[in-house]
C-alpha positions as CSV (number, residue, x, y, z in Angstrom):
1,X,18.1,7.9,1.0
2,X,17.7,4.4,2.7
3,X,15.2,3.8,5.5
4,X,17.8,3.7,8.3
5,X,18.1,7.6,7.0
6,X,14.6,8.5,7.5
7,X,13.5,10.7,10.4
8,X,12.1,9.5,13.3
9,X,8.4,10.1,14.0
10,X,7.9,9.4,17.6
11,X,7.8,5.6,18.8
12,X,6.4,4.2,15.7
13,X,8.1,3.3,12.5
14,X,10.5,5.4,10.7
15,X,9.0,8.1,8.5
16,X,9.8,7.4,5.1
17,X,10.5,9.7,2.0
18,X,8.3,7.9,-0.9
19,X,7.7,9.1,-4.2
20,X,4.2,8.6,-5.2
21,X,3.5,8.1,-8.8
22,X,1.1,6.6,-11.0
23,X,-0.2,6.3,-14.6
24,X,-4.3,7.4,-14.4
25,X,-2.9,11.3,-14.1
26,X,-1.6,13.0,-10.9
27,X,-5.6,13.9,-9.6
28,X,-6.9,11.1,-10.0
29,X,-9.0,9.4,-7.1
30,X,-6.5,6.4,-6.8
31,X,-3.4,8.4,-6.1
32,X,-5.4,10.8,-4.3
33,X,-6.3,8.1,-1.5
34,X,-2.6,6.5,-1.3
35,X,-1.4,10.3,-0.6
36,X,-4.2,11.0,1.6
37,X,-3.2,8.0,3.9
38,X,0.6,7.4,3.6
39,X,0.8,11.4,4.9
40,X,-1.4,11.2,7.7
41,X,0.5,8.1,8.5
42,X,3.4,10.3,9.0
43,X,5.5,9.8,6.1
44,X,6.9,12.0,3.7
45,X,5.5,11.9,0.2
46,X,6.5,13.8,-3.2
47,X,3.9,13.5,-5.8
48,X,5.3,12.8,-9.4
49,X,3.2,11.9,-12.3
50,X,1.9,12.4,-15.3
51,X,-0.3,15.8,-16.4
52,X,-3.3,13.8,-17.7
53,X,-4.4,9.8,-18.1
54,X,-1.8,8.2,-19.8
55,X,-2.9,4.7,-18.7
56,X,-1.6,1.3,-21.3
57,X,1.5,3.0,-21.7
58,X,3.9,0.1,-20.1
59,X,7.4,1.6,-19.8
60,X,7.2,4.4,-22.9
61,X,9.9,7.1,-22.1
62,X,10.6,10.4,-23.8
63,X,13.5,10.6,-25.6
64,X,15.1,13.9,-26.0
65,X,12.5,17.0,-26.4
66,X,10.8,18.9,-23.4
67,X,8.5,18.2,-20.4
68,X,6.8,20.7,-19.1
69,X,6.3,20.5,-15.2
70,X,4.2,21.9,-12.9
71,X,3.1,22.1,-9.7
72,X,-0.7,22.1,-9.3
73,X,-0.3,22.0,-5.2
74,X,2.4,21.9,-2.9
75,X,4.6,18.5,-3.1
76,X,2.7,17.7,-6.0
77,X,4.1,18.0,-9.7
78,X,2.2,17.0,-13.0
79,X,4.7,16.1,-15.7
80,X,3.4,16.4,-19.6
81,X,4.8,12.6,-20.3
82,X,4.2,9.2,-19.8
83,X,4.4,7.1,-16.1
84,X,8.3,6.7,-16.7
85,X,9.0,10.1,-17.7
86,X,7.1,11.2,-14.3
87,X,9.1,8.9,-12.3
88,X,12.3,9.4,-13.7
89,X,12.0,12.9,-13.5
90,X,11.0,12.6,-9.5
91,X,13.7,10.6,-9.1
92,X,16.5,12.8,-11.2
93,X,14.9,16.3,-10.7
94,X,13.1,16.5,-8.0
95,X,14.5,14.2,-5.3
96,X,18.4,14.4,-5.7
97,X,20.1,11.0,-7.5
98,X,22.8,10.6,-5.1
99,X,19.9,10.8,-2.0
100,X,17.1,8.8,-3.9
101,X,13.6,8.3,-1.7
102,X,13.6,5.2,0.5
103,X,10.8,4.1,-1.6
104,X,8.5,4.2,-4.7
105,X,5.0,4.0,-5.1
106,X,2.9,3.8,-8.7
107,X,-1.0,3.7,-7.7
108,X,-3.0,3.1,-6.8
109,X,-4.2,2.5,-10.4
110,X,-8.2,2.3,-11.4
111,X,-8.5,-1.1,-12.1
112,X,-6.2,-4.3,-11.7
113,X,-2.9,-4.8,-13.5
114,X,-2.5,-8.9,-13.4
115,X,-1.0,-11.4,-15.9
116,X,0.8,-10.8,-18.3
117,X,-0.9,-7.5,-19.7
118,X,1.4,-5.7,-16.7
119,X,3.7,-5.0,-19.7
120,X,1.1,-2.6,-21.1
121,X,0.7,-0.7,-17.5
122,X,2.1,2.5,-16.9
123,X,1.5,1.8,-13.2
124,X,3.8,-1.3,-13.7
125,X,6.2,0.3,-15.9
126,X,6.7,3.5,-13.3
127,X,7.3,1.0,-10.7
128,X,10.2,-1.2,-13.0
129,X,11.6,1.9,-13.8
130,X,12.2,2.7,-10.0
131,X,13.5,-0.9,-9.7
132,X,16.1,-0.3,-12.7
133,X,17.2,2.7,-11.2
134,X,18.3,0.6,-8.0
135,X,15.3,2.1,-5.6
136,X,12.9,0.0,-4.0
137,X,9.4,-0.1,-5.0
138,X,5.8,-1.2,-5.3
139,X,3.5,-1.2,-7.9
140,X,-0.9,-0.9,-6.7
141,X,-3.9,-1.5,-8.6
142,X,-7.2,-1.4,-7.6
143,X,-10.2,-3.5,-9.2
144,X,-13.2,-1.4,-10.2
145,X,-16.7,-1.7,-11.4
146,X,-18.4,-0.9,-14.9
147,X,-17.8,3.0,-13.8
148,X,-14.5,2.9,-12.3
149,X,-15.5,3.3,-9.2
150,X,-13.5,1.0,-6.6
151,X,-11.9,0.4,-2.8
152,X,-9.4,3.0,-3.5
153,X,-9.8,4.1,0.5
154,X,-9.3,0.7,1.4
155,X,-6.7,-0.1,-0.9
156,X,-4.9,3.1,0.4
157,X,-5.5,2.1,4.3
158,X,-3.8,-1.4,3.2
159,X,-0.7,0.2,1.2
160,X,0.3,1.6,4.5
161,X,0.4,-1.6,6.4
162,X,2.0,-3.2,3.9
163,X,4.8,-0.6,4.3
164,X,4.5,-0.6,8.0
165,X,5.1,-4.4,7.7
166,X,8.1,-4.3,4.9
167,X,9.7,-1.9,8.0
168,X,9.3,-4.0,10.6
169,X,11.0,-6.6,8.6
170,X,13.6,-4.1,7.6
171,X,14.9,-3.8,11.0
172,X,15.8,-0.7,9.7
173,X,17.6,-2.0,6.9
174,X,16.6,-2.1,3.1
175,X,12.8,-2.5,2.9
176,X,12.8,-4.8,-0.1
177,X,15.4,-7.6,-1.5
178,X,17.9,-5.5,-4.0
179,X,16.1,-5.5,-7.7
180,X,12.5,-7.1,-6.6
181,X,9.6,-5.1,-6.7
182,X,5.9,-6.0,-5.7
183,X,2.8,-5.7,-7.6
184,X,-0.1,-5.2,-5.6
185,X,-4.0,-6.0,-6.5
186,X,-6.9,-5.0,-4.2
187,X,-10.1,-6.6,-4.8
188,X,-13.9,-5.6,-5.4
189,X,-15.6,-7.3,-2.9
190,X,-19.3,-7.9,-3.9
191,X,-21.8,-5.7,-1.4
192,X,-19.1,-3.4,0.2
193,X,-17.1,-6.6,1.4
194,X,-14.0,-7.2,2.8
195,X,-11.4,-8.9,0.8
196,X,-11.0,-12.7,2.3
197,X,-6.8,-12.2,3.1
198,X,-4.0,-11.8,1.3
199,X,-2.1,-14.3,-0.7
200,X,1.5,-14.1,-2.3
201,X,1.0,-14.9,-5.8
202,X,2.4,-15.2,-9.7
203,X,2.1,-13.3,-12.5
204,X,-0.6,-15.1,-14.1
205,X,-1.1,-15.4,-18.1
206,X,-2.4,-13.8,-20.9
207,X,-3.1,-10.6,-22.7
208,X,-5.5,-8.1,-23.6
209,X,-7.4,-9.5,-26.7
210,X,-8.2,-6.9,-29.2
211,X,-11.1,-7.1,-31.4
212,X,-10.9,-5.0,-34.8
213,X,-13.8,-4.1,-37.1
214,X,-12.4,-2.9,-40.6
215,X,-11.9,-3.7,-44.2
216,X,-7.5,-3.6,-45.0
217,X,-7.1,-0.9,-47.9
218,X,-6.0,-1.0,-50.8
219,X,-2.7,-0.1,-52.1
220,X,-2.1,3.3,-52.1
221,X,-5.1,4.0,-49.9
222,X,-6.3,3.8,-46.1
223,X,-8.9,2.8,-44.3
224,X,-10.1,3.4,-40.2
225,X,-11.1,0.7,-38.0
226,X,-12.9,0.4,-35.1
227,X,-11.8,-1.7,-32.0
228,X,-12.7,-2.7,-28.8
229,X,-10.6,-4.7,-26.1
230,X,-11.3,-7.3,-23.5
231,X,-9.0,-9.6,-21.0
232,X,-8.0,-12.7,-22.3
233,X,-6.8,-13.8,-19.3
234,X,-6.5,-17.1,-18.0
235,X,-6.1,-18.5,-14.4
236,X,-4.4,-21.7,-15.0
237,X,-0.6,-20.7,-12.7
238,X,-1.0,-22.2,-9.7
239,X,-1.5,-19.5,-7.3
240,X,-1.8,-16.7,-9.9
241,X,-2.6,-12.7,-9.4
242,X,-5.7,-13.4,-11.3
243,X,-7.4,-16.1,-9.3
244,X,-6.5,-14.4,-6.3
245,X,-8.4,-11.6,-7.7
246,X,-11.7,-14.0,-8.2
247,X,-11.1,-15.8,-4.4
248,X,-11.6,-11.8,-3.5
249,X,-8.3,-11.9,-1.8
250,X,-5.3,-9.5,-2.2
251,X,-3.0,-10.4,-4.4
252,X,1.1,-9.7,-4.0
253,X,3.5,-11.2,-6.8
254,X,7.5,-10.2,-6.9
255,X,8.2,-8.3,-10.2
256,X,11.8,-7.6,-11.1
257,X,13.2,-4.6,-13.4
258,X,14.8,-7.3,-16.3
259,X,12.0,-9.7,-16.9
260,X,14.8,-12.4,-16.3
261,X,13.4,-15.8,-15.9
262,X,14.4,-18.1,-13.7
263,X,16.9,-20.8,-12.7
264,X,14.4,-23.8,-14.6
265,X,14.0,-21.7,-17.9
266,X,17.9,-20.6,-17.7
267,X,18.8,-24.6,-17.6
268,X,16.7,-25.3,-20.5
269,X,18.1,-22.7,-22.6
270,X,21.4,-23.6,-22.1
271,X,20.2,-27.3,-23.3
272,X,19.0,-25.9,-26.3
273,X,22.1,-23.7,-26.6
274,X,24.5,-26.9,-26.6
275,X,22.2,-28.6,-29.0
276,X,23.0,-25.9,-31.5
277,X,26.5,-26.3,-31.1
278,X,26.9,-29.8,-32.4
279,X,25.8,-28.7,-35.2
């Protein structure tokens, strides 16, 4: 369903048809806000995601088996699979594939998804999936404490202007540029804070740096480890999610469902392309 589809709700913007997904389970306290706040802003929202936390889990589908579905409260489903298996299902089963929702949602998730360890979020991965499938979408995260405890409220208040903006741009029209996602990070302020703006950033790099504790068996035996992880993140793009995150501002970076590069890294593999063929 595109946007210029959507039903009118009085003189403000067009009421969408969003599917709202995620990767922290379809209860948690993330989701729970976005819903909360995109419905009482008038829109129309179908809850689709996963049964129980299946957080880390990138863009993991099901192949071939059984889900099993259900539907805990009204336009809400919990799916026994991963973030993509929720999403695709939402967008094959329970919206209809030849009238897809004018938008998709994944968050928002406990805790920020930035550099490079987005291939490991579920939150990420529902939202790529959307992208692959041809329907616009946005991917939220939300920076917590020690406990998990965050801005989700705020984070949900600023989801919706960020969609009321992308319609006012719209004009009615499509609410993103055909294949490019976003991937949203809302900030922990210290002491209750407001974040400082919002800046339009990069995926920043590194990964999450895992720490084992174990002795390698022998042959013909096994042997359990123990393991802890950490960020090993670095802020050194220029304008990167990640510093963003530290300046206490919102961050917004452009993801796309192919993880194509760009124009500069195209040119220099097709130097290193002719470079082979001299030989």
């Amino acid at each position: 369903m595109s946007a210029t589809s959507a039903t009118a709700s009085g003189d403000g913007p067009e009421r969408l048809h969003i599917l709202l997904t995620n990767d922290d389970g379809w209860d948690a306290p993330g989701i729970t806000a976005v819903y909360d706040e995109l419905v009482g802003a008038g829109h129309h929202v179908v809850l689709v995601a996963p049964a129980t936390n299946q957080s880390g889990k990138g863009a993991a589908l099901t192949f071939g088996g059984s889900l099993t579905v259900a539907q805990p409260a009204d336009g809400k489903y919990a799916v026994t699979g991963t973030p993509v298996d929720a999403a695709e299902f939402g967008l094959s089963a329970v919206f209809d594939e030849n009238d897809p929702p004018d938008l998709v949602i994944s968050g928002t998730n406990v805790g920020e998804n930035v550099a490079e360890g987005i291939i490991h979020s579920g939150t990420v991965g529902a939202a790529v999936n959307a992208l692959a499938d041809g329907v616009p979408a946005i991917a939220v995260s939300t920076e917590v404490d020690g406990d998990d405890v965050g801005p989700f409220a705020e984070t949900a208040q600023f989801v919706v202007r960020l969609v009321d903006r992308l319609q006012d741009r719209a004009h009615r029209g499509d609410l993103l540029p055909d294949g490019i996602g976003l991937n949203v990070n809302y900030p922990l302020v210290e002491d209750g804070g407001q974040p400082e703006g919002v800046a339009a950033t990069e995926t920043g790099r590194g990964l999450f740096d895992l720490d084992y504790a174990g002795a390698l068996p022998e042959p013909g035996e096994s042997s359990s480890f123990t393991f802890e992880y950490g960020l090993g993140l670095s802020a050194d793009v220029r304008n990167s999610d990640l510093a963003a995150l530290e300046a206490d501002l919102v961050s917004i970076s452009p993801i796309e469902a192919d993880y194509d590069a760009g124009a500069g890294e195209l040119r220099w593999v097709r130097g290193v392309v002719r470079e082979l063929g001299r030989r």
